[in-house]
C-alpha positions as CSV (number, residue, x, y, z in Angstrom):
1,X,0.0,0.0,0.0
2,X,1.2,3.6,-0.9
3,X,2.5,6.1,2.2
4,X,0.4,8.9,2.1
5,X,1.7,12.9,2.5
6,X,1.5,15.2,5.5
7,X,-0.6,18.0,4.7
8,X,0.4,21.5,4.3
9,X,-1.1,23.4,7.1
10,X,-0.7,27.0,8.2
11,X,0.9,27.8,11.7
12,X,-1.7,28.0,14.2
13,X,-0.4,31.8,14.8
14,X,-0.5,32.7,11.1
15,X,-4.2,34.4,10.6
16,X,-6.1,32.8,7.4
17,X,-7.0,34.7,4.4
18,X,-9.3,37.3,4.0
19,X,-12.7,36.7,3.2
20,X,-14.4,39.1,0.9
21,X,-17.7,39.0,2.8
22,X,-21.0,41.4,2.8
23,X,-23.4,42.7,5.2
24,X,-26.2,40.3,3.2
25,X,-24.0,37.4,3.2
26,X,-23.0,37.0,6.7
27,X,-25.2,37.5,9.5
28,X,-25.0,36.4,12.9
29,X,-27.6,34.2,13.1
30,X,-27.1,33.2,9.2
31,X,-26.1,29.9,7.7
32,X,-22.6,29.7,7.0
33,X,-21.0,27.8,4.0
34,X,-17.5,27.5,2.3
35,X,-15.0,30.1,2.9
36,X,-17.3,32.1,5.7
37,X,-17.6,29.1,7.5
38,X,-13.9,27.9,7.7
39,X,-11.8,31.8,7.2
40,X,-11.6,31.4,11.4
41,X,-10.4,28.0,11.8
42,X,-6.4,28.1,12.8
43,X,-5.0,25.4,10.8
44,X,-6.1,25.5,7.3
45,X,-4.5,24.1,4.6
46,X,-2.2,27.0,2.6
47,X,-4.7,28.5,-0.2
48,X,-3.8,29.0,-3.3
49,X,-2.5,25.7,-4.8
50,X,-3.7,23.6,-7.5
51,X,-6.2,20.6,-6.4
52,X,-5.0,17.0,-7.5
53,X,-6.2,15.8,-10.7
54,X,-9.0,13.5,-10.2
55,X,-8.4,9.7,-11.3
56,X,-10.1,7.6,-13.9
57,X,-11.6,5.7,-10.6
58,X,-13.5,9.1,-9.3
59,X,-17.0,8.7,-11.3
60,X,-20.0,9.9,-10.3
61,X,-23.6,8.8,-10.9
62,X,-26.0,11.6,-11.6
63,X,-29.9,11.2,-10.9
64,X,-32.5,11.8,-13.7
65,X,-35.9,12.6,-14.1
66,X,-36.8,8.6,-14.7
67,X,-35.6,7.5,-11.3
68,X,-37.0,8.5,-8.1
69,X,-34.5,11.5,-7.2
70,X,-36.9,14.4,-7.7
71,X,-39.9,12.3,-6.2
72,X,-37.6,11.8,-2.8
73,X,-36.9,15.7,-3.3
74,X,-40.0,16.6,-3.0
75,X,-41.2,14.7,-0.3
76,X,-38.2,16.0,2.1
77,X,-39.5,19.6,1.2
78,X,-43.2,18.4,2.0
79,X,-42.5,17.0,5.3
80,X,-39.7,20.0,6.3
81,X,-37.0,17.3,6.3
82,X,-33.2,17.8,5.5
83,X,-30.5,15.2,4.1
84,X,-26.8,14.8,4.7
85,X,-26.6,13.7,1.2
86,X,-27.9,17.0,0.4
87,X,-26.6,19.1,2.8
88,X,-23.2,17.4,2.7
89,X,-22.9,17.3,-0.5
90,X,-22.5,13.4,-1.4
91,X,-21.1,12.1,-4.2
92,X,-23.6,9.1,-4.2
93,X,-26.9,11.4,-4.2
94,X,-27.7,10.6,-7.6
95,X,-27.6,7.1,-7.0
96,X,-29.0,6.7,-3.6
97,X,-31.7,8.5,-4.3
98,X,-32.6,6.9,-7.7
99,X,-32.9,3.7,-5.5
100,X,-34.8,5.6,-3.2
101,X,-33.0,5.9,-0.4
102,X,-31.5,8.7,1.9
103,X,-30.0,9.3,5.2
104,X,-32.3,11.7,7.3
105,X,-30.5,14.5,9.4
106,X,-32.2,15.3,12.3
107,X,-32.1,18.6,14.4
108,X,-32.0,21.2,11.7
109,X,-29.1,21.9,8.7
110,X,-27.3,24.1,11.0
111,X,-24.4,22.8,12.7
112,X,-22.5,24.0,16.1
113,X,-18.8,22.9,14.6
114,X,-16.9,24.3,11.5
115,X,-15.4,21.0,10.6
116,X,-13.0,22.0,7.3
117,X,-13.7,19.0,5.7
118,X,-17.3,19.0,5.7
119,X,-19.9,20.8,3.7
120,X,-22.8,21.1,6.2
121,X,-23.3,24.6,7.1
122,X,-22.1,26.6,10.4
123,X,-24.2,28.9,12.5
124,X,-26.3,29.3,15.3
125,X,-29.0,26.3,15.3
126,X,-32.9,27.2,15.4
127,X,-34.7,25.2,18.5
128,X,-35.3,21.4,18.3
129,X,-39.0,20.8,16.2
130,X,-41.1,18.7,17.8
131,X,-42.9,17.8,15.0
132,X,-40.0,16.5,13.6
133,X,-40.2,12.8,14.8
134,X,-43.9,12.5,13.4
135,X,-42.8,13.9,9.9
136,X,-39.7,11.3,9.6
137,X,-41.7,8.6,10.6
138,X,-44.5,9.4,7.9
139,X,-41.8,9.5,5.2
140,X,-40.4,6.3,6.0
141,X,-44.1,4.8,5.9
142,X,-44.6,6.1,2.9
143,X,-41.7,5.5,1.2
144,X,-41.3,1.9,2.2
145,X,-37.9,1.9,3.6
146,X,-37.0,-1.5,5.6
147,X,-33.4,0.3,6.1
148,X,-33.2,3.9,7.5
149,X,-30.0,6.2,8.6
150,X,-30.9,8.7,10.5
151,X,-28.0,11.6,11.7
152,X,-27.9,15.1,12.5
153,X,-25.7,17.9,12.9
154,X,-23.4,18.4,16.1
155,X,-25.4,20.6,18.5
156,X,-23.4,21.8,22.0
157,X,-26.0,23.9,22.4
158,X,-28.3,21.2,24.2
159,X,-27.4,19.5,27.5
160,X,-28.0,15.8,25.9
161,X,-26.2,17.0,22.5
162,X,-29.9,15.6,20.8
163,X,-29.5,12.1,22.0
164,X,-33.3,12.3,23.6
165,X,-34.5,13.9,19.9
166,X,-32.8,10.7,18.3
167,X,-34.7,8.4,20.6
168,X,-38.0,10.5,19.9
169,X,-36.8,9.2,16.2
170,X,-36.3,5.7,16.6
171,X,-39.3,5.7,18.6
172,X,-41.7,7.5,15.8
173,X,-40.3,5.6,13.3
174,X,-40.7,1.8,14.9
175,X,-44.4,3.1,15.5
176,X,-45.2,3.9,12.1
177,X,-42.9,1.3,10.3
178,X,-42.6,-1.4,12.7
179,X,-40.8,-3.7,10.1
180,X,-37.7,-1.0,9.3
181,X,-34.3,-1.9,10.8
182,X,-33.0,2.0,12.5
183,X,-29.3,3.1,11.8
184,X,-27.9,6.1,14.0
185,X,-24.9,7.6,12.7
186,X,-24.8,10.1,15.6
187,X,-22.2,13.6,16.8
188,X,-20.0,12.5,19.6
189,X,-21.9,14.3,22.5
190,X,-19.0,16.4,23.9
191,X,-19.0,16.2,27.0
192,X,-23.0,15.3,27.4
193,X,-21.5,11.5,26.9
194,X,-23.1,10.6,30.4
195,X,-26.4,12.1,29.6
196,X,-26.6,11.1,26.0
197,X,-25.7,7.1,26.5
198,X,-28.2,6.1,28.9
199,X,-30.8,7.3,27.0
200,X,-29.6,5.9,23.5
201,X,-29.4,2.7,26.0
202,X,-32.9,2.8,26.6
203,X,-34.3,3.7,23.1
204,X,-31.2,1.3,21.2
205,X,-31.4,1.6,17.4
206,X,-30.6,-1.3,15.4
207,X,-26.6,-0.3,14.1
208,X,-25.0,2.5,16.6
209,X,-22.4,4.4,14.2
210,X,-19.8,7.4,15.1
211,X,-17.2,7.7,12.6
212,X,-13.6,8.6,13.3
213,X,-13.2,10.3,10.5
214,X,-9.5,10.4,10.4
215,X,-6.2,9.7,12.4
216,X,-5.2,11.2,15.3
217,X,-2.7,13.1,14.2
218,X,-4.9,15.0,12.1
219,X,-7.4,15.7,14.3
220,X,-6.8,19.4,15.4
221,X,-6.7,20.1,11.6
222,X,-9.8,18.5,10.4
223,X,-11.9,18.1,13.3
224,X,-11.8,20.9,15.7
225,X,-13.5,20.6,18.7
226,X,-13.6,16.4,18.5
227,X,-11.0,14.2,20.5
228,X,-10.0,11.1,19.1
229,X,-9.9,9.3,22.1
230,X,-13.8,10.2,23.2
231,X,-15.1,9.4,20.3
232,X,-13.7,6.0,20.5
233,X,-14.9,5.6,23.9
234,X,-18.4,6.6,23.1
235,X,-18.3,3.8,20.7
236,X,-16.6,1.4,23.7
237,X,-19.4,2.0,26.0
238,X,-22.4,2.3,24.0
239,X,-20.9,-1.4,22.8
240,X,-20.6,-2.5,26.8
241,X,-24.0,-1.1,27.6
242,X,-26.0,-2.3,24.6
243,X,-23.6,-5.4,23.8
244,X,-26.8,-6.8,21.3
245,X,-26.5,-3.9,19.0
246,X,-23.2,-3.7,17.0
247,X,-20.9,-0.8,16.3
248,X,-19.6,0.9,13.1
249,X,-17.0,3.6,12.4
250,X,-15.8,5.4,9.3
251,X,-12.8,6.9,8.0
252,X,-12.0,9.2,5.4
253,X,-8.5,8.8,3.4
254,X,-6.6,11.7,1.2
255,X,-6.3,14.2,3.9
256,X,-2.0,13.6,4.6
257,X,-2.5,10.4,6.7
258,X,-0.7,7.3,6.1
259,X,-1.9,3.9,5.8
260,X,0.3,2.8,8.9
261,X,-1.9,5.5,11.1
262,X,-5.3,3.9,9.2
263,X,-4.0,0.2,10.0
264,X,-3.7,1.5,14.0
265,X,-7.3,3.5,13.9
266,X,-8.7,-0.1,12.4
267,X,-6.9,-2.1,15.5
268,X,-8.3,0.6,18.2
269,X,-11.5,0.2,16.8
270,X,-11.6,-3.6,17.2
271,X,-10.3,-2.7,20.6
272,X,-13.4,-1.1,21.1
273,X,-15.7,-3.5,19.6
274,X,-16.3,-1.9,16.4
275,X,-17.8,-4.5,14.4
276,X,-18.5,-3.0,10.8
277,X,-16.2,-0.6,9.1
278,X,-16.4,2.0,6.1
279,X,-13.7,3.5,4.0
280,X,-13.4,6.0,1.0
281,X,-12.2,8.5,-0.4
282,X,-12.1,12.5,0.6
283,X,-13.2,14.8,-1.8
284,X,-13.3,18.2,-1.1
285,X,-16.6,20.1,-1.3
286,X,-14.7,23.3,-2.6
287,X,-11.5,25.3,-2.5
288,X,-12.3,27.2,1.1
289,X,-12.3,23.3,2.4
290,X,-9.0,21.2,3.2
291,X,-7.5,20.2,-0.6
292,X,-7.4,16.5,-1.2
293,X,-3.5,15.7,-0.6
294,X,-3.8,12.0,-2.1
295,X,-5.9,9.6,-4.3
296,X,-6.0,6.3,-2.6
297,X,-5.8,3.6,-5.7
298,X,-8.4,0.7,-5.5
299,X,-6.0,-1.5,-4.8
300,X,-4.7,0.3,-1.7
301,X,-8.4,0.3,-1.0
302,X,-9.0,-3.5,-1.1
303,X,-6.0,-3.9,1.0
304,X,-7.6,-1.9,3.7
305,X,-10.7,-4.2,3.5
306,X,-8.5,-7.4,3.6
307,X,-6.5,-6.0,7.1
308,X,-10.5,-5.2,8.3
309,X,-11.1,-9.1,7.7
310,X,-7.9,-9.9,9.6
311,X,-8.5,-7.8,12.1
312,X,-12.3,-9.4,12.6
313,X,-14.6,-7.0,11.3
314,X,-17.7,-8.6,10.7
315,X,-18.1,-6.2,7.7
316,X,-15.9,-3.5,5.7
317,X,-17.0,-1.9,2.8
318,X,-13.5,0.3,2.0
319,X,-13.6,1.6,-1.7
320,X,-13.2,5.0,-2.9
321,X,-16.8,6.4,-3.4
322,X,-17.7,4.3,-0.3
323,X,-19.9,6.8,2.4
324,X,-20.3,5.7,6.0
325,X,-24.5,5.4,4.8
326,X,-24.0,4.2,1.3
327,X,-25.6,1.0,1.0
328,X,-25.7,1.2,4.5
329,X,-28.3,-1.5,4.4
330,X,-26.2,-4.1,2.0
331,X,-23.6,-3.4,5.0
332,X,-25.4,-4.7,7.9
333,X,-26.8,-7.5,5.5
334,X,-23.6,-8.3,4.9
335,X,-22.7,-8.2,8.8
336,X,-25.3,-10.7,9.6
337,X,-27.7,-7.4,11.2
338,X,-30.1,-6.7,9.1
339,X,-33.1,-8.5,7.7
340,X,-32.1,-11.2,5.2
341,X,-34.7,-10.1,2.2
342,X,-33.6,-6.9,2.0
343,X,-33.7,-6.6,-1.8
344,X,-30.4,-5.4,-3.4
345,X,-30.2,-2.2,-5.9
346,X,-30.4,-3.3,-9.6
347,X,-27.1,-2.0,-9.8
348,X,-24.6,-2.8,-7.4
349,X,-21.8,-0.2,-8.2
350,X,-18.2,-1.3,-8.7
351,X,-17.4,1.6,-5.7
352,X,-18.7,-1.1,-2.8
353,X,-16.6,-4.1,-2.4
């Protein structure tokens, strides 16, 4: 497998670019996006340089007018209902949606973190709706789903960091659509992680996932705020307290890490009972967000899903337009979690080992 590059980052004491901003375009209770949501972050990579090529292996499916994609569009807006596919600005959404499927972001599209990597906006978060639980649950009903990811934005503004609005979710949802296995990919509840378990431990969904993200050494970088070490104990002791309902982590590769540092992340995962595993590829959303520093090759990526099955994940999809959600339902299948008749996609893309 190829050694990856450190990343070019600016001095912590070196003040980042300016931002040509307006009066209309930033507000202080606005939505923040691209450059105005990352110009205050310390350690940025230097702007200014020429983005990697993309390789042959980078394709993209679009959606279209004879699939489902606008037909799932319209029935978020109906129901007041965001997506990280949208919001985040997925790769997959095309596809995903053409199948009909989405991962539902709960708690608003406003998020209490500036996360360089990540396309989601920034600002000061609206209160929680209570409708919302009732509105997610219909549009599972009505769309059919037997596999649902639900996640949200980070929000340090509430004392459980939203873990009782997730179980308000699971709840609506296994009233509505008693038959439809519940994925949480949830925030890492700084330091609410006391609050937040026990009542994720009462209301369990069906797959528990916090991703990683990256290494450690890149955390102050590309995940201010976050702690490598709590995030893997959230996943340790959700996994002690609800040992029936398995774990899953993802991580992101192309942001100066080197696959020795992913081969150690995989081993403290299994440490902590991580039982299913996703890697791909970054890309970044635009030029305000960290620059992709490598293109991990295929084959580097089915090396990383062969050391998963040494290591005794019980499932590891690791591919380059792999997303911790993507197919998240194949993955628990896979796993042995999930119900056995979930039908597969009439295309199963080349991207998902």
């Amino acid at each position: 497998m190829d050694r990856g590059s450190r990343p070019a980052l600016r001095p912590a004491g070196r003040p980042p670019e300016p931002v040509s901003e307006t009066p209309q375009s930033i507000k202080p209770a606005g939505k923040f996006k691209g450059a105005a949501k990352t110009r205050l972050i310390p350690i940025l990579a230097e702007p200014g340089a020429r983005p990697l090529p993309k390789p042959h292996w980078i394709r993209v499916r679009a959606g279209s007018a004879a699939t489902r994609f606008y037909e799932i569009k319209a029935l978020l807006r109906e129901h007041q209902l965001h997506t990280v596919c949208e919001e985040a600005s997925c790769p997959n959404i095309g596809e995903c949606f053409g199948h009909g499927t989405a991962t539902f972001m709960i708690m608003g599209d406003l998020c209490t973190r500036r996360c360089p990597f990540c396309d989601v906006g920034h600002g000061r978060p609206n209160p929680l709706d209570p409708d919302e639980p009732a509105h997610l649950a219909a549009s599972v009903a009505r769309l059919g789903l037997r596999y649902v990811v639900v996640t949200s934005v980070d929000r340090d503004d509430l004392r459980d960091g939203g873990a009782g609005h997730f179980a308000d979710c699971i709840r609506a949802i296994r009233h509505a659509s008693p038959a439809t296995r519940i994925e949480v990919l949830v925030p890492d509840f700084r330091g609410r992680l006391d609050r937040a378990l026990p009542i994720l431990q009462a209301t369990p969904p069906d797959v528990m996932n916090h991703n990683l993200e990256t290494v450690p050494r890149l955390y102050r970088g590309a995940r201010p705020g976050a702690d490598y070490a709590h995030s893997l104990r959230l996943l340790r002791e959700f996994r002690e307290l609800v040992p029936s309902v398995p774990t899953k982590s993802g991580l992101m590769v192309g942001l100066g890490e080197t696959d020795e540092e992913i081969l150690q992340v995989m081993r403290d995962l299994r440490e902590a009972g991580v039982e299913m595993l996703t890697i791909g590829q970054y890309l970044a959303p635009s030029a305000h967000h960290l620059p992709v520093l490598r293109y991990v090759t295929p084959e580097t990526f089915d090396g990383y899903e062969r050391e998963a099955r040494a290591l005794g994940f019980a499932h590891a999809a690791c591919a380059p337009l792999v997303r911790s959600s993507y197919h998240a339902d194949l993955q628990a299948q896979a796993a042995g979690h999930a119900d056995k008749n979930i039908d597969k996609p009439e295309h199963t893309p080349t991207s998902l080992s």
